[in-house]
Chimera marker file (.cmm) of the C-alpha trace (Angstrom):
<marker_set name="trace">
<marker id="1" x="0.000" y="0.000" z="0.000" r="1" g="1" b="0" radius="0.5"/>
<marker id="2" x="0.994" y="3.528" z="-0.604" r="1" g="1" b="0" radius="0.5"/>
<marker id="3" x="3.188" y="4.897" z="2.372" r="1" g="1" b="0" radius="0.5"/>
<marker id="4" x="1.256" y="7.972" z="1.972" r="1" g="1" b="0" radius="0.5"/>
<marker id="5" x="-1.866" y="6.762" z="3.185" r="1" g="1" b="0" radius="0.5"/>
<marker id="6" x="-2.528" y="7.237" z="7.087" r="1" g="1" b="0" radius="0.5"/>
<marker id="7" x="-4.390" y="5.209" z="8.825" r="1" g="1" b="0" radius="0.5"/>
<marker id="8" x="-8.062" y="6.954" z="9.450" r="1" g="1" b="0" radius="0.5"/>
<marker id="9" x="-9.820" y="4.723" z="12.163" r="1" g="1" b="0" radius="0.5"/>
<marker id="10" x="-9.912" y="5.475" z="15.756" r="1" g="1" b="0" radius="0.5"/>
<marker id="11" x="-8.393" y="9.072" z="15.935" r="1" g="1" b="0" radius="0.5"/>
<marker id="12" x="-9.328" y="11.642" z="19.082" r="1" g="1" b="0" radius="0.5"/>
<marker id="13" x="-10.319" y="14.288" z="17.479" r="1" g="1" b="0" radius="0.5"/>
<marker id="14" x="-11.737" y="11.582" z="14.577" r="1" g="1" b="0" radius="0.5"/>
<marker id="15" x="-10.975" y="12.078" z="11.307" r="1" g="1" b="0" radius="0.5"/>
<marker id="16" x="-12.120" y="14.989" z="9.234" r="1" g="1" b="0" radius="0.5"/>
<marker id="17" x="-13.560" y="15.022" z="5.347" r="1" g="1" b="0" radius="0.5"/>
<marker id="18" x="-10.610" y="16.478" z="4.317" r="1" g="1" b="0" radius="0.5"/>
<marker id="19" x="-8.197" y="13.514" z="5.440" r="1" g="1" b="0" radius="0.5"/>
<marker id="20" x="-10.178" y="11.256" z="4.163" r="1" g="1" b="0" radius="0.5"/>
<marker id="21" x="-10.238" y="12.718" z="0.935" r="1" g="1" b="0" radius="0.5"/>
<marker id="22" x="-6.262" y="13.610" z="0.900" r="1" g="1" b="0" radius="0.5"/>
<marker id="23" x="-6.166" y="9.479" z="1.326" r="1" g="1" b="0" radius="0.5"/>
<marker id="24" x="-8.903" y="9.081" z="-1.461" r="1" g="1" b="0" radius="0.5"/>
<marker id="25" x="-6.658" y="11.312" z="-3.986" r="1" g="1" b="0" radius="0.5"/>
<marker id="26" x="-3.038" y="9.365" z="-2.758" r="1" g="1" b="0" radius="0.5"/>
<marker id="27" x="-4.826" y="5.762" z="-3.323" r="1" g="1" b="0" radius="0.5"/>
<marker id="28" x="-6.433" y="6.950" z="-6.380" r="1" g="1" b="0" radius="0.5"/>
<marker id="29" x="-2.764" y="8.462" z="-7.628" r="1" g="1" b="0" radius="0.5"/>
<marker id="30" x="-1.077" y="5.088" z="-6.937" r="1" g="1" b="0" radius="0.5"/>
<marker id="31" x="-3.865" y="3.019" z="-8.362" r="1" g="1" b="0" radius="0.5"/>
<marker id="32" x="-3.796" y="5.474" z="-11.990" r="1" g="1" b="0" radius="0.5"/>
<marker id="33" x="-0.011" y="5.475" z="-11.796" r="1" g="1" b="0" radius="0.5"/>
<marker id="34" x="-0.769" y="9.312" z="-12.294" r="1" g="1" b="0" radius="0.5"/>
<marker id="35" x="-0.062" y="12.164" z="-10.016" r="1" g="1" b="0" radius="0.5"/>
<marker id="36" x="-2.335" y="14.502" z="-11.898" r="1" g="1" b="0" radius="0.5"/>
<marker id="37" x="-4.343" y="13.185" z="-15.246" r="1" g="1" b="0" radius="0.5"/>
<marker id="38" x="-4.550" y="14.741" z="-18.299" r="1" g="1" b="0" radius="0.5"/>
<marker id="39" x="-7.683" y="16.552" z="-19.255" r="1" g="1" b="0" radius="0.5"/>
<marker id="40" x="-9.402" y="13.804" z="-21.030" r="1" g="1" b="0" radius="0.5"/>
<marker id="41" x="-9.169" y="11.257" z="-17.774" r="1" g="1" b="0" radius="0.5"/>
<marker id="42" x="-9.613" y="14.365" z="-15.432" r="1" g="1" b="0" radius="0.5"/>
<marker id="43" x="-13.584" y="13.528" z="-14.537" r="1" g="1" b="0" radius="0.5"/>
<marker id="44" x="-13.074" y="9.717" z="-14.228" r="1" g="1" b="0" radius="0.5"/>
<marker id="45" x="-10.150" y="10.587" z="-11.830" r="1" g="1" b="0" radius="0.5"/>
<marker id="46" x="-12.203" y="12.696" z="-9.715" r="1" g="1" b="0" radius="0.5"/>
<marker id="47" x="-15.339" y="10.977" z="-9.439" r="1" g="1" b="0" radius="0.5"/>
<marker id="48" x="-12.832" y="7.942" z="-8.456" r="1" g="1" b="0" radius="0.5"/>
<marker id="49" x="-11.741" y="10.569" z="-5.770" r="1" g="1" b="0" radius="0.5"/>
<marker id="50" x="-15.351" y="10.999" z="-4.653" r="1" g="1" b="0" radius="0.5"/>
<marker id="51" x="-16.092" y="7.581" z="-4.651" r="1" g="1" b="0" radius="0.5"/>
<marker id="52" x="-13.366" y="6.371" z="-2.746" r="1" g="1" b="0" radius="0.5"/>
<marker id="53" x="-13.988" y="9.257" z="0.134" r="1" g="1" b="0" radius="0.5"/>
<marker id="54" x="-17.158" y="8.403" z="0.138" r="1" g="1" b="0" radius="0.5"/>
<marker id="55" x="-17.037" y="4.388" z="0.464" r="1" g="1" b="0" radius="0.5"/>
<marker id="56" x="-13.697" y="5.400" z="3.168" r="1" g="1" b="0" radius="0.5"/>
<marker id="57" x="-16.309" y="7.568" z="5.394" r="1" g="1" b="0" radius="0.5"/>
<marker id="58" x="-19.204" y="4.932" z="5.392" r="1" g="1" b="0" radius="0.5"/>
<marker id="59" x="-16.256" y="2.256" z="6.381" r="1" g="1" b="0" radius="0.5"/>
<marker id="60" x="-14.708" y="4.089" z="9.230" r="1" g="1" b="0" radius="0.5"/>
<marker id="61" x="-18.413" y="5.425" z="10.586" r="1" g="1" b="0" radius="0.5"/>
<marker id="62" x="-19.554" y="1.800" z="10.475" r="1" g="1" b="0" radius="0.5"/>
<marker id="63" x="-16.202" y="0.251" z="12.413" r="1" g="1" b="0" radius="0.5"/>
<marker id="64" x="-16.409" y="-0.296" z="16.188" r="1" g="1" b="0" radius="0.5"/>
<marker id="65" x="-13.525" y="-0.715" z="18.505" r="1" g="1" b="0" radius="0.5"/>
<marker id="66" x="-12.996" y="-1.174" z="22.336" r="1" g="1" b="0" radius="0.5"/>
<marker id="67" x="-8.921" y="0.546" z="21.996" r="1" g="1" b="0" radius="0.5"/>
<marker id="68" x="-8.549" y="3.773" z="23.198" r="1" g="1" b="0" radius="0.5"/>
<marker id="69" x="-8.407" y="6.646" z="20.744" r="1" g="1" b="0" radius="0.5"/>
<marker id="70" x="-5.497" y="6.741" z="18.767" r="1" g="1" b="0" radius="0.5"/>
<marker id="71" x="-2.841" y="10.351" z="19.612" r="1" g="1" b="0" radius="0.5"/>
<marker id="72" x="-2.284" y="12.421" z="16.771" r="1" g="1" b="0" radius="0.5"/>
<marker id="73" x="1.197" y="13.197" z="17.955" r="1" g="1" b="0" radius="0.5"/>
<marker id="74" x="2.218" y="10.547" z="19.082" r="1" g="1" b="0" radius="0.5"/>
<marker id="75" x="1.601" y="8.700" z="16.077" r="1" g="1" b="0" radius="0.5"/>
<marker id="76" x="3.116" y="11.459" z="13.810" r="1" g="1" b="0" radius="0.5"/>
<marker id="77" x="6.030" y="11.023" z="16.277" r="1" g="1" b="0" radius="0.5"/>
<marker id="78" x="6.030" y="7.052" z="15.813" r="1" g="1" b="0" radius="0.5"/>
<marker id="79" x="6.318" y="7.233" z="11.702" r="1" g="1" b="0" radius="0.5"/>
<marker id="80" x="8.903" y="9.926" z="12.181" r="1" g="1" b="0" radius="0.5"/>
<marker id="81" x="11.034" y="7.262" z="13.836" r="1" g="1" b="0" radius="0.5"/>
<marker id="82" x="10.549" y="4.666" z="12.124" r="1" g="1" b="0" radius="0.5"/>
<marker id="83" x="11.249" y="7.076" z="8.883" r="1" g="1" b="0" radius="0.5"/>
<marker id="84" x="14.454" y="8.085" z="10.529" r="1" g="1" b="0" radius="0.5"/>
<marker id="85" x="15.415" y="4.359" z="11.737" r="1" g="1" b="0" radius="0.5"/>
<marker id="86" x="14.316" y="3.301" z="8.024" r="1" g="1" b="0" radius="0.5"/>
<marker id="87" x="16.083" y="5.996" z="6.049" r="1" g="1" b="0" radius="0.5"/>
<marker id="88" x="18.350" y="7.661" z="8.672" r="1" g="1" b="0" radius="0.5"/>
<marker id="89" x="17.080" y="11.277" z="7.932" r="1" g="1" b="0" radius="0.5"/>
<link id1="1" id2="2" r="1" g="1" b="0" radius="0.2"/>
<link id1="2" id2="3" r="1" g="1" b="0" radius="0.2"/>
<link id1="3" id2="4" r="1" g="1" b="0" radius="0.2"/>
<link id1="4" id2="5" r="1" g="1" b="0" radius="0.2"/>
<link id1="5" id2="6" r="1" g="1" b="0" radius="0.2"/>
<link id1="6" id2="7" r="1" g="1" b="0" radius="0.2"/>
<link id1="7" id2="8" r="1" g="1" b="0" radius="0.2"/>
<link id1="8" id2="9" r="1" g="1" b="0" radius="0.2"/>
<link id1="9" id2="10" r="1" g="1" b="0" radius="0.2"/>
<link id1="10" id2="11" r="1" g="1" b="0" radius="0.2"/>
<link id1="11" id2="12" r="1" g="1" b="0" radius="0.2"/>
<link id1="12" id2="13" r="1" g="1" b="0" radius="0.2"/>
<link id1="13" id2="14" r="1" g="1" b="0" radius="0.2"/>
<link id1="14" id2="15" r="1" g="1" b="0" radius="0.2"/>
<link id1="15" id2="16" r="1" g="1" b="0" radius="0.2"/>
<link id1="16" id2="17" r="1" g="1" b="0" radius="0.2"/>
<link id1="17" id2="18" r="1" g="1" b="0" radius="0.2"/>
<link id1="18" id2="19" r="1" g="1" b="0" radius="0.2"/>
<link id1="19" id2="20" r="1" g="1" b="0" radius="0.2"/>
<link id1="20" id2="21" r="1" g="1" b="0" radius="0.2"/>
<link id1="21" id2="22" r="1" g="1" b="0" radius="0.2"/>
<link id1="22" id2="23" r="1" g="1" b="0" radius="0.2"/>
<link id1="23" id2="24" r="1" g="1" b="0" radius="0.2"/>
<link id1="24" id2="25" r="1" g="1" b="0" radius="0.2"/>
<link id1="25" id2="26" r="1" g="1" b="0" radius="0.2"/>
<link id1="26" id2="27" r="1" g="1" b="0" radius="0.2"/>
<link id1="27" id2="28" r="1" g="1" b="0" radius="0.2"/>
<link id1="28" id2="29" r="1" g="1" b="0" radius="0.2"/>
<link id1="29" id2="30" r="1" g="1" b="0" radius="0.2"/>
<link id1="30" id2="31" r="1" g="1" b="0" radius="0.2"/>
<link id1="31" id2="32" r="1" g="1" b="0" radius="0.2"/>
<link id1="32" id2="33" r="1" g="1" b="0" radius="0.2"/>
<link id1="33" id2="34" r="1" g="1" b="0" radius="0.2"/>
<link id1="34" id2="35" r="1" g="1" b="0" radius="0.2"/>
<link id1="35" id2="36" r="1" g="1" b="0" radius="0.2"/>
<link id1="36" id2="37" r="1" g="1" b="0" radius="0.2"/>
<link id1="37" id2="38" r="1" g="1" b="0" radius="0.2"/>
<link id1="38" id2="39" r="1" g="1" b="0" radius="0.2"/>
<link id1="39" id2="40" r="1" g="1" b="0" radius="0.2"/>
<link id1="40" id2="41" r="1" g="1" b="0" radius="0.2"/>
<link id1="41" id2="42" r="1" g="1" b="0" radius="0.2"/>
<link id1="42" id2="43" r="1" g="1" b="0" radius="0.2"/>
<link id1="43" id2="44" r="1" g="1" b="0" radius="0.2"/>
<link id1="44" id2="45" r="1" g="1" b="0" radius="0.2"/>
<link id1="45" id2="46" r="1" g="1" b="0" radius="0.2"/>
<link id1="46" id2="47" r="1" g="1" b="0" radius="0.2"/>
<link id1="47" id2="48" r="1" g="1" b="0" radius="0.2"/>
<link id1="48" id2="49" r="1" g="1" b="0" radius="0.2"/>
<link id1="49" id2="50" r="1" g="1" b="0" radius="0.2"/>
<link id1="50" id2="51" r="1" g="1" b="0" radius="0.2"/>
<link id1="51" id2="52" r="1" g="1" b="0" radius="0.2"/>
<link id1="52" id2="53" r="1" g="1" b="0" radius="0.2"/>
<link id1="53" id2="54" r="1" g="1" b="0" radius="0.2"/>
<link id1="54" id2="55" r="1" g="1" b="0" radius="0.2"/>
<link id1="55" id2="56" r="1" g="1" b="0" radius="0.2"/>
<link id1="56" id2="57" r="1" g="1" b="0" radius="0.2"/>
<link id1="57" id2="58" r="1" g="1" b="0" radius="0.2"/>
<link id1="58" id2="59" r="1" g="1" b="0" radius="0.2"/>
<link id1="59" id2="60" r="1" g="1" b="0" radius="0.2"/>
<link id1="60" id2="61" r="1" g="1" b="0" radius="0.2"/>
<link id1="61" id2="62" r="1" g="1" b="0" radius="0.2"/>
<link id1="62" id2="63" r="1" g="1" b="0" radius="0.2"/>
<link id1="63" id2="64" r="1" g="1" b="0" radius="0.2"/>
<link id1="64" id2="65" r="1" g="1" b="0" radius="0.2"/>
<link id1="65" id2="66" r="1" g="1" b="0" radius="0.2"/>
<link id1="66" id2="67" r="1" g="1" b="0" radius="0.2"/>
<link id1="67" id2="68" r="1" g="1" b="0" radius="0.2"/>
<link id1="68" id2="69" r="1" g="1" b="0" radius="0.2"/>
<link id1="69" id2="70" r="1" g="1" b="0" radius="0.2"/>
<link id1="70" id2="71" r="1" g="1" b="0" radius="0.2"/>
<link id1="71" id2="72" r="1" g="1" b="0" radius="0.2"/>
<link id1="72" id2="73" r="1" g="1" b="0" radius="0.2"/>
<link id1="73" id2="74" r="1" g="1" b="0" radius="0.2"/>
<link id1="74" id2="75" r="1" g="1" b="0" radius="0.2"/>
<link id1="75" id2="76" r="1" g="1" b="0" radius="0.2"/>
<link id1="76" id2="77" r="1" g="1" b="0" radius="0.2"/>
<link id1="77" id2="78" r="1" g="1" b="0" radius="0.2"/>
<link id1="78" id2="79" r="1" g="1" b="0" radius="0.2"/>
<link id1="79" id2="80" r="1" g="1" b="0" radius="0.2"/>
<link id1="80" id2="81" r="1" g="1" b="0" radius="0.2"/>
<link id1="81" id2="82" r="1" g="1" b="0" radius="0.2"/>
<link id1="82" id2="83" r="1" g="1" b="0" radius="0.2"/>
<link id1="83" id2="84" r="1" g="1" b="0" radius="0.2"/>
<link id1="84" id2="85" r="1" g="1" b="0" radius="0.2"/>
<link id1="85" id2="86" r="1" g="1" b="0" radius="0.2"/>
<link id1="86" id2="87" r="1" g="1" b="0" radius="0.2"/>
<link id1="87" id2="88" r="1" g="1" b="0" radius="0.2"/>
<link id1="88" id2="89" r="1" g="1" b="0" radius="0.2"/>
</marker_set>
């Protein structure tokens, strides 16, 4: 899966419309193979974009979990880590 693509389930505050549509665009990117499409695929892209954020926000209001809400930082501060561990910057 794209490394781009954060997890969206079980955030405190939850996730907004926005994120889920930044992970809608980076899935639909990797899935095209293109980072922005030419005019004639342009509505196909988006209304894969829309789609996608849509389907994404009926999954995670739908999911149920007894784990305590996720930490925004402390997440972002996990990945950093790892990123540094992984690539040493």
């Amino acid at each position: 899966m794209c490394r781009n693509i954060k997890m969206l389930f079980n955030f405190d505050p939850p996730v907004t419309a926005d994120e889920v549509r930044a992970a809608s665009l980076q899935y639909v990117r990797k899935v095209s193979g293109f980072n922005k499409p030419s005019k004639a695929n342009e509505v196909a892209f988006n209304a894969a974009i829309d789609e996608i954020a849509e389907a994404s926000l009926r999954l995670l209001s739908r999911l149920e979990t007894t784990a305590p809400p996720r930490n925004r930082d402390e997440e972002a501060a996990k990945a950093k880590a790892r990123g540094l561990a992984r690539f040493g910057h």
